[in-house]
NUZA-265641 format. One record per residue (C-alpha): x, y, z. Coordinates in pm, whole numbers, plus 50000, padded with zeros to 5 digits. Example, Ala and Ser with C-alpha at 12.3 -4.5 7.8 and 13.67 -1.06 7.14 Angstrom:
REM residues 2
512304955050780;513674989450714;
//
This chain:
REM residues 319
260431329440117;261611367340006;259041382640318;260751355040557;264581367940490;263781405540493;261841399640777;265081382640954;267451409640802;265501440740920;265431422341280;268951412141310;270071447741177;268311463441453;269551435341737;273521444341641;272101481041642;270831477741980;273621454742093;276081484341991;274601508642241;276461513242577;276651473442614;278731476242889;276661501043094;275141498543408;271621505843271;271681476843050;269741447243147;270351404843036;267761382443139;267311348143054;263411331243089;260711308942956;257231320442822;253711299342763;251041308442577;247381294142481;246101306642171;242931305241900;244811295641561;243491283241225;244691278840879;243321306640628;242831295040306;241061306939953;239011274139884;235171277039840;232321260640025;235431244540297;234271261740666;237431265040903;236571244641248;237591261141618;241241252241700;243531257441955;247731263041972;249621257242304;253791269842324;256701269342549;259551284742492;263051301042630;264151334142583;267071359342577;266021392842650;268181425142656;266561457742832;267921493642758;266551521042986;262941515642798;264261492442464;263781454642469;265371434542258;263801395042250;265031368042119;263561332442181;263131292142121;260501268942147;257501242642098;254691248441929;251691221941913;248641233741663;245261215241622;242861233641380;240031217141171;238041222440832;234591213240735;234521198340390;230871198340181;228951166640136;229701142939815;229271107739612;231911084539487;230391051139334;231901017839237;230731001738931;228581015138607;225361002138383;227930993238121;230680976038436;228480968438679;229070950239053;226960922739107;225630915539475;224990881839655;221950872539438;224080879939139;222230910138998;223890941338845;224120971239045;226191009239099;227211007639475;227171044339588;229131062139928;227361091240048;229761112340277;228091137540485;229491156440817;232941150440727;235331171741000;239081171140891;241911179541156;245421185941158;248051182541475;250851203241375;254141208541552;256351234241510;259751248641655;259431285941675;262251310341630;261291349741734;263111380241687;261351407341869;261821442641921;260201468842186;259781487342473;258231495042857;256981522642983;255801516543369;253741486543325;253071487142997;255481470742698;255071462242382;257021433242126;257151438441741;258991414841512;259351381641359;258231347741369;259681314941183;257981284041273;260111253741152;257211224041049;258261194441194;255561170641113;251851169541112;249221143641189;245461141941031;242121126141131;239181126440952;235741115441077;232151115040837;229341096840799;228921074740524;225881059240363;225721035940068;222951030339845;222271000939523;221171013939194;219930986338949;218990991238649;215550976438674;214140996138969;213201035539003;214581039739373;218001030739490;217841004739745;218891016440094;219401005940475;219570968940390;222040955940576;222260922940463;223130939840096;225810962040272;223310989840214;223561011940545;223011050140639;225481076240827;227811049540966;230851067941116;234241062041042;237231078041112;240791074840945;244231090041057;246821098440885;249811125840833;250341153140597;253301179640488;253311217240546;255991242640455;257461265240719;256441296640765;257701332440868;254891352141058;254401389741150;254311390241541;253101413541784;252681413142128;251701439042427;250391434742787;251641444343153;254551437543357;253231420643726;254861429044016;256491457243961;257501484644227;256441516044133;259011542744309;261541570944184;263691563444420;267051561144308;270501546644536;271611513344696;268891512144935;265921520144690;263281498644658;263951477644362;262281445144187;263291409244263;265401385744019;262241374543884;260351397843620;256811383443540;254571396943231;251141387743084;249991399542741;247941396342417;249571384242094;248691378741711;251061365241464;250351363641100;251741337840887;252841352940570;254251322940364;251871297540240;252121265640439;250241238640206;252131214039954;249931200539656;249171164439704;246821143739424;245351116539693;241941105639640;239401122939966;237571089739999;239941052939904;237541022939902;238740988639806;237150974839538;235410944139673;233950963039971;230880954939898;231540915039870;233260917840204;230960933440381;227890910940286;230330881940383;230960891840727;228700929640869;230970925941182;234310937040942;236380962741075;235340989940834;238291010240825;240560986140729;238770988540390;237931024140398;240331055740398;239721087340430;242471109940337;242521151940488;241651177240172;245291191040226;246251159640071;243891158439774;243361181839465;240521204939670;243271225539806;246171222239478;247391255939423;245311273539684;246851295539953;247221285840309;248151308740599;248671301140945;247131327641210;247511324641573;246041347341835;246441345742257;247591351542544;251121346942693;252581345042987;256671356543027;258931351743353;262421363943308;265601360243552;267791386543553;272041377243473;274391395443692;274611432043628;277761444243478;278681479643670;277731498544012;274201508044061;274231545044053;270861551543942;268151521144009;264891529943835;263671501143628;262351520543294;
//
């Protein structure tokens, strides 16, 4: 939380700095606008054998921006939906031992074992990003630098594996296996949903790319060509999430009710997950204490209207 305020101070010392500058003078710029971006994101993390998944990040926001001959000073709003994934290793959980056994429809003593294999995790996070940017332009080209905070606002999860279950009994060698009629079955999918917690998070932002549309002259008076109301930009962007976004959570990764097995037998046509949970690894011991980092990297589009200009225009070159 110590990075997130200096991060803030540094970029609101240098906003009043900017702000202080000829404010009044004709060659300073207000424009209000929107932006949209698409971007690759996933959430970094230190845990072993868990694979991060493709994901995606979509935002919209709105945006002050202040131009000074070639300074830009940004400062923006928004909506930000994530979806990122993990890929959790393969394991057992088993109901019943030799010395508290189940017993199955025939009576006879057995270990029911869940086999979870191809288990993909997923998280839909939304945020409401706050940026501080500073920069500048030079023809077409400009440049952003600054701050991030993304405000979590809530977070959904879905989880979808295979499961197989197998009978040991304490007479035989071999489990038993794909017997359906003994609730014995192999990689039947299911699929849970649920939510999770995150912590907010200040991120390290940058951002460069081209203005579109603009007139390139040197022209300078009233009747010089100049550009329109609208300003239109397209760049690349990265922003690092320097806070660590998971909260410890001690919920089991697989919940099974203990007379699954009974149920099942009694009627193969029951609606499996209402007996079966599985819960993301964000909200089980796998991740406690382990660091979690957001990173986000795209493209983004800005259109920005220009406010009425304060002052004659005596010299018109857009820097």
């Amino acid at each position: 939380m110590k990075n997130c305020k200096v991060i803030i101070l540094i970029t609101l010392l240098s906003s009043f700095s900017l702000f202080s500058v000829k404010a009044n003078a004709s060659d300073v710029n207000n424009f209000l606008g929107f932006w949209l971006s698409g971007a690759y994101s996933t959430m970094l993390h230190n845990v072993d054998m868990v694979h991060n998944e493709f994901g995606g990040a979509a935002e919209l926001g709105f945006t002050y921006e202040l131009q000074h001959r070639h300074l830009l000073f940004n400062l923006g709003v928004g909506y930000t939906y994530q979806n990122t994934g993990i890929n959790v290793p393969d394991f057992s959980y088993s109901q019943g031992t030799f010395e508290a056994p189940l017993y199955d429809s025939e009576g006879d003593a057995l270990i029911y074992n869940y086999n979870v294999s191809n288990r993909i995790e997923r998280i839909g996070a939304h945020y409401v990003p706050i940026q501080l940017m500073l920069g500048g332009q030079f023809g077409k080209f400009y440049f952003l630098a600054g701050g991030k905070f993304r405000l979590a606002i809530s977070a959904s999860t879905k989880v979808k594996s295979d499961i197989t279950t197998t009978g040991t009994y304490p007479q035989f060698i071999d489990d038993f296996a794909n017997m359906y009629n003994h609730a014995f079955f192999d990689h039947k999918p299911f699929e849970s949903k649920g939510t999770t917690s995150l912590n907010h998070c200040a991120a390290l932002s940058v951002e460069i790319g081209w203005r579109l549309g603009m007139k390139s002259t040197r022209e300078t008076g009233f009747d010089a060509p100049k550009d329109g109301k609208a300003r239109y930009r397209l760049g690349f962007f990265a922003d690092y999430g320097l806070l660590n976004i998971h909260r410890n959570r001690e919920e089991p990764a697989l919940y099974v009710a203990d007379d699954f097995m009974s149920l099942y037998q009694a009627n193969p046509n029951l609606d499996l997950n209402s007996v079966v949970n599985m819960n993301h690894s964000f909200n089980t011991s796998r991740f406690n204490d382990s660091k979690v980092n957001n990173l986000f990297v795209g493209i983004k589009f800005t259109m920005l209207f220009a406010l009425p200009h304060r002052g004659p225009c005596i010299h018109c070159d857009d820097y």
